[in-house]
N, C-alpha and C positions, 0 to 999 in steps of 0.2 A: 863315482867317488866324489865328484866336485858337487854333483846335486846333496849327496846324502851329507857333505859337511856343510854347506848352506843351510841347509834343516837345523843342522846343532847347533849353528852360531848363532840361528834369528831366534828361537824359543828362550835362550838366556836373557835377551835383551827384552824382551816381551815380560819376562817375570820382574824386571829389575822397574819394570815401568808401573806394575801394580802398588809392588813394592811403596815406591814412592808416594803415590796415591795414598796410601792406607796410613804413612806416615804423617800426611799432612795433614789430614781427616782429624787424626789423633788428637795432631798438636792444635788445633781451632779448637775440638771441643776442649781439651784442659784448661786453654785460654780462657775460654767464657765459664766455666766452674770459678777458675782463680777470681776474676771480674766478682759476679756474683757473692763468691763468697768474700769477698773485701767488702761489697757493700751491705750484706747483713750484719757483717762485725763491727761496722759502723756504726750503723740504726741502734742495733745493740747496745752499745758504749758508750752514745749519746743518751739514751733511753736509762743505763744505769744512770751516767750523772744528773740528769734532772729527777729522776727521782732520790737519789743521793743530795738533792740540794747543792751540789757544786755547780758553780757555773761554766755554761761550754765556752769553748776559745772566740768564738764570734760574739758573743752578746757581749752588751756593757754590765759594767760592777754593780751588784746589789741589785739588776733590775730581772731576774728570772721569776720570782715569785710576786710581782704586783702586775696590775691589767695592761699589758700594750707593751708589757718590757719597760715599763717608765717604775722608776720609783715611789714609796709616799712619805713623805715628810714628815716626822715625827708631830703632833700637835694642829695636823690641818682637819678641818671639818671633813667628816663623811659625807653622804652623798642624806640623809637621813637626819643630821643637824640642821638646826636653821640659821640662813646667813645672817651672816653679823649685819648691825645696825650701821647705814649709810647717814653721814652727814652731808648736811643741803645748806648752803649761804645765800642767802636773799641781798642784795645792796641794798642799801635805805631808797633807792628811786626804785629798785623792782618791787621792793616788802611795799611800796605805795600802790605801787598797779596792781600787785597782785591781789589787793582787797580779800588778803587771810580773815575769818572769822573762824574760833574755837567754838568747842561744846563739852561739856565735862561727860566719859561716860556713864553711864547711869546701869544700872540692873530691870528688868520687866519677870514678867512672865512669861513663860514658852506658851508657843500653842499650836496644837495640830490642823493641819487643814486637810479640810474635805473638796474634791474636788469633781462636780456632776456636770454633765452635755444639758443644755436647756435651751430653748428656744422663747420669742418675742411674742407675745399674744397681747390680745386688745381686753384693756382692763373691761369686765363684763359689764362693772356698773355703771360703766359711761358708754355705752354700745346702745343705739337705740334702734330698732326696727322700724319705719316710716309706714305706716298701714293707713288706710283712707276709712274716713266714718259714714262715705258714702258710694254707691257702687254709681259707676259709670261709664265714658270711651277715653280714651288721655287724647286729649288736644296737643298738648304739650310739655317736654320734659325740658328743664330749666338746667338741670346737672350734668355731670359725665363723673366718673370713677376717678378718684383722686382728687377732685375740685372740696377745696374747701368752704364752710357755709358757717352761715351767722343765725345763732336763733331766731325761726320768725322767715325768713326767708324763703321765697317760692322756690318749690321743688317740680308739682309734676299739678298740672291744671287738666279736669277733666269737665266733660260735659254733660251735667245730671239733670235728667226732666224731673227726680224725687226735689231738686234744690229749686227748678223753678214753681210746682206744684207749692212745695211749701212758701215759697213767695207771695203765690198768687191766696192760698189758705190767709195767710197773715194780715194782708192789707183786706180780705174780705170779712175777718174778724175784727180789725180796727175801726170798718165803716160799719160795723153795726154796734159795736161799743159806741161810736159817736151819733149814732139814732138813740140807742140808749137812754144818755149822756140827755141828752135834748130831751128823752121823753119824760125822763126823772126830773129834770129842771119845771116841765111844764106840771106836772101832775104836783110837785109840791106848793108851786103857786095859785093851784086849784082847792090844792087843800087849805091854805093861808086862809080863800073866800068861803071855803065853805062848800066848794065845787067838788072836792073829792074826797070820798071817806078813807079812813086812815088803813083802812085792807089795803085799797086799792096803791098808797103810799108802799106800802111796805112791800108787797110782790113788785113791785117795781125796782124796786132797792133791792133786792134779792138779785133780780135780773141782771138789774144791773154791774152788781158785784160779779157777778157769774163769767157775764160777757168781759168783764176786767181779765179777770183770771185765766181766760179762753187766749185771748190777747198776748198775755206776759209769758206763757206756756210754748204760742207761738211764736213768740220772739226768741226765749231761749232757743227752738230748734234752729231759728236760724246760724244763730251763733255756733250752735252745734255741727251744724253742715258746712263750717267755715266762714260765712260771713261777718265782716265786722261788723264791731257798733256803729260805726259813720255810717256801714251800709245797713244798715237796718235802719238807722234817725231817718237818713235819706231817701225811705224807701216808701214814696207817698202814691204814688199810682203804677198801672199795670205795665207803662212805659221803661218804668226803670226796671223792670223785672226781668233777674238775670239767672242763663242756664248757665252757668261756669262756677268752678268753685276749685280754690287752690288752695292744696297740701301744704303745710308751711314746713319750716325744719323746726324739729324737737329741741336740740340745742345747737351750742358749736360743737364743729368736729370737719371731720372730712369723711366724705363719699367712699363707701368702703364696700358696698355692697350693690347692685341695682341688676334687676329683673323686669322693669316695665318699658315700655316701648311706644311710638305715639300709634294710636289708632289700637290699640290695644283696650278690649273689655274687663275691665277690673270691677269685683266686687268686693262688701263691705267686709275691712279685716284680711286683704290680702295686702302679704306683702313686698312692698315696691321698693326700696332704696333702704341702706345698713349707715347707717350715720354715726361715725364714732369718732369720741376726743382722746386722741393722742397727747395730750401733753402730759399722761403719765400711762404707764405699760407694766404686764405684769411680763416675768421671764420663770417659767415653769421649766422643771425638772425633774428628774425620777429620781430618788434619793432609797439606797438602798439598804436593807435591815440592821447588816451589821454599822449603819453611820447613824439609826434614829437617836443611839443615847448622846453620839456628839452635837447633832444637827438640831435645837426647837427653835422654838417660836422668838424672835426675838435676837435669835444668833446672826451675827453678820455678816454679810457676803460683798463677795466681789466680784461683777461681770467684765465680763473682755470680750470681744468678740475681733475675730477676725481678718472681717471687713475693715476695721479701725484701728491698727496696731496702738495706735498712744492713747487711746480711751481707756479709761478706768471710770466704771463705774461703782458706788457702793449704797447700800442698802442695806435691808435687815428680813430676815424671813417675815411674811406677816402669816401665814396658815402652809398647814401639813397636810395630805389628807388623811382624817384616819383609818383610812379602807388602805389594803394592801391590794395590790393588783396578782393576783392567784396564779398567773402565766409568767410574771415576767420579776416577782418579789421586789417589787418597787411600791412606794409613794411620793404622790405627785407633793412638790415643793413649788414652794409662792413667794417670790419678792418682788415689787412693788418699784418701780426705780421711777425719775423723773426724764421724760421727755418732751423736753419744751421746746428744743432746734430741732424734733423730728429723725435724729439721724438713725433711732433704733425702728426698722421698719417688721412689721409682722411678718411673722414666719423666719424670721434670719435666726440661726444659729449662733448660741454664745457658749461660753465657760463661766459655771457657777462654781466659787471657790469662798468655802467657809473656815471661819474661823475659828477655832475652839480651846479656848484656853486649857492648856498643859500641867498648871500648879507648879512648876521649876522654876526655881527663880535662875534665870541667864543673865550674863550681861548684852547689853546690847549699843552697836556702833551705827551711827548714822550713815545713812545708803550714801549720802553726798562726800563722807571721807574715805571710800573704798577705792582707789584706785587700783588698776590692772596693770602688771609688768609682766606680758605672755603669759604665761602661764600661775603667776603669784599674783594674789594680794595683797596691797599695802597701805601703811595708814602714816600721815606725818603728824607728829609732837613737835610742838615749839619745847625750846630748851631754855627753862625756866633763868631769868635775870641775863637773860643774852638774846636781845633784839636781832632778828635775822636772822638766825640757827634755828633750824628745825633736825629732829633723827624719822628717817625712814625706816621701815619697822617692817616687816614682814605678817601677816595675821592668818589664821585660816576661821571662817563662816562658814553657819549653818542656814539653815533655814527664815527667811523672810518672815519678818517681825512687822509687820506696822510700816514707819517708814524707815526700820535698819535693820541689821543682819541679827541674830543671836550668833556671838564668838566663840568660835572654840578652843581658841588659843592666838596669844602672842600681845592681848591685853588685859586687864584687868580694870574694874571699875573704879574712878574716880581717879582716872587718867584723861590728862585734858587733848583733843585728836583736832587738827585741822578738816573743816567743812566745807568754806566757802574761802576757795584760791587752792585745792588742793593739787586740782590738776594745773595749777602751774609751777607746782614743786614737782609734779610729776614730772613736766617738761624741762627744767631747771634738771632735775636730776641725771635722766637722761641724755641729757647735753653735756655735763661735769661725766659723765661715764665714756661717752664717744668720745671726748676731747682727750 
């Protein structure tokens, strides 16, 4: 009996212990339903007032509907207006340093530009080929590549048996013109007596003309073969007779080209050294079909190159070609620039940039009153009958004109702009702003 009520009494207690389990179970989850659902009824409630336009209990007054929760002020500029004009005070001792000069704006004409890749090439007409009028071995070469030369100046000295044959030809025609010379003297004074009949006068005189002309023939060649006239006067017996003969240079220029070498067989019309004057260059470009109607002859350009950030060069087209190129629908473009300091060397790369007038009449502000404030441009007006007040003005440019912008807003022409001492309103301004 003791066993079988032990049995009855632990089973109750057993049930009362699940019991409670499933109780507690219960009351966790209804807890996190209630949770939950407070906080959707929230979001909710929040969610209706701002779209209802009331404002919730945490934000400030009147700030739900503008950017950031901040307000906007009734009458203040958009982000899309332009700001107002800033006043600038010069002292009479700064308005002196600052060496201000005005310019009244004026109106131009617009004009588009064309802009081709081109390159430095050696103006042709002044390119000379250095070729020898006579064939020989080179003794010696007087140049090297890039060395400049002066017309007339030895280049490349060879050694020709044709220059000393003709030597030896020359003086052996001179000594029989002067037999000549003698035999005509004698037979006219024969004739004077009576001693010689007047045939015999005149085929001598014939001769002797002959042998004249044999002489003057062989002189030229000398000259021809390069020697001078000193050395031809000077050239009275076989002693002086010389196998050398030097190349001289065509013009000035510089060594741009050489192919010959000492000890080297050259003959007549080959050629040995590229002798070109740089002091002016041509800059060729391929100019493409749809630019022929803006781009002729005569149109003006502007080189840049690279190498040289602050160079500008200008010029004017001087020839187009009129062959199109079938591969690549280009014609080659030609301007002509001056290079006198040498710095445009052949083959360098530049920017050819043309100008072609637009027919719009713009106005247009000088590049020197264009000041930068990050991101804005600005221009200062002195303020008429008030020494040392200027307004700073806000503008927006377009496209480079000459030497100023065409505007697109913020002046008008026949408005007077500070040029020279802008940028020290700039700095003036900027100082009254950080202070």
């Amino acid at each position: 009996m003791e066993r079988d009520d032990g049995e009855v009494m632990e089973r109750p207690r057993g049930r009362q212990r699940r019991s409670r389990l499933v109780w507690g179970l219960g009351a966790a989850v209804l807890a996190i339903g209630l949770v939950a659902l407070g906080v959707t009824a929230g979001i909710w409630g929040e969610r209706r007032a701002s779209s209802s336009g009331s404002p919730s209990a945490g934000s400030p007054a009147g700030g739900a509907g503008s950017p950031a929760g901040m307000a906007m002020p009734m009458g203040s500029p958009s982000a899309t207006d332009p700001p107002a004009e800033v006043e600038v005070m010069l002292t009479p001792d700064a308005l002196a340093r600052a060496g201000i000069k005005t310019a009244t704006i004026g109106a131009g004409e617009s004009s588009a530009s064309v802009r081709v890749p081109g390159s430095v090439m050696p103006n042709a007409y002044r390119e000379v080929k250095v070729t020898p009028i006579v064939g020989g071995i080179v003794t010696k070469v007087h140049v090297a590549l890039g060395d400049p030369v002066r017309r007339g100046a030895a280049l490349v000295a060879l050694f020709s048996a044709e220059v000393a044959d003709a030597q030896t030809k020359y003086l052996s025609m001179e000594a029989m013109l002067d037999a000549d010379q003698r035999k005509f003297e004698r037979t006219q004074q024969l004739a004077e007596i009576g001693a010689a009949s007047r045939q015999e006068v005149e085929e001598i005189t014939a001769t002797h003309t002959s042998r004249a002309t044999e002489v003057e023939s062989a002189r030229q060649r000398l000259l021809q073969l390069g020697l001078t006239r000193e050395q031809v006067q000077t050239l009275k017996s076989p002693s002086q007779v010389v196998s050398t003969v030097v190349v001289p240079a065509p013009i000035d220029g510089v060594i741009t080209g050489r192919t010959v070498n000492l000890g080297q067989v050259v003959s007549v019309g080959q050629e040995l050294l590229i002798v070109t004057n740089l002091s002016d260059v041509w800059i060729v470009g391929d100019l493409y079909e749809q630019d022929f109607q803006a781009v002729r002859v005569g149109s003006e350009a502007t080189i840049t190159a690279a190498a040289y950030p602050d160079l500008t060069l200008r010029g004017r087209v001087a020839y187009i070609d009129p062959r199109v190129d079938p591969q690549v629908r280009t014609a080659k473009v030609r301007v002509e620039i001056p290079n006198l300091d040498g710095r445009l060397r052949l083959g360098m790369y530049v920017s050819m940039a043309f100008s072609t007038p637009g027919g719009n009449k713009v106005v247009i502000v000088p590049r020197t009153a264009v000041q930068a404030l990050g991101e804005r441009l600005v221009v200062y007006l002195p303020v008429k009958d008030q020494e040392g007040k200027f307004i700073q003005r806000q503008i927006r440019v377009g496209q480079p004109i000459g030497d100023g912008y065409a505007v697109l807003g913020g002046l008008q022409a026949g408005e007077v702009v500070v040029t020279e001492g802008s940028f020290f309103l700039r700095a003036e301004a900027l100082r009254n702003s950080s202070g």
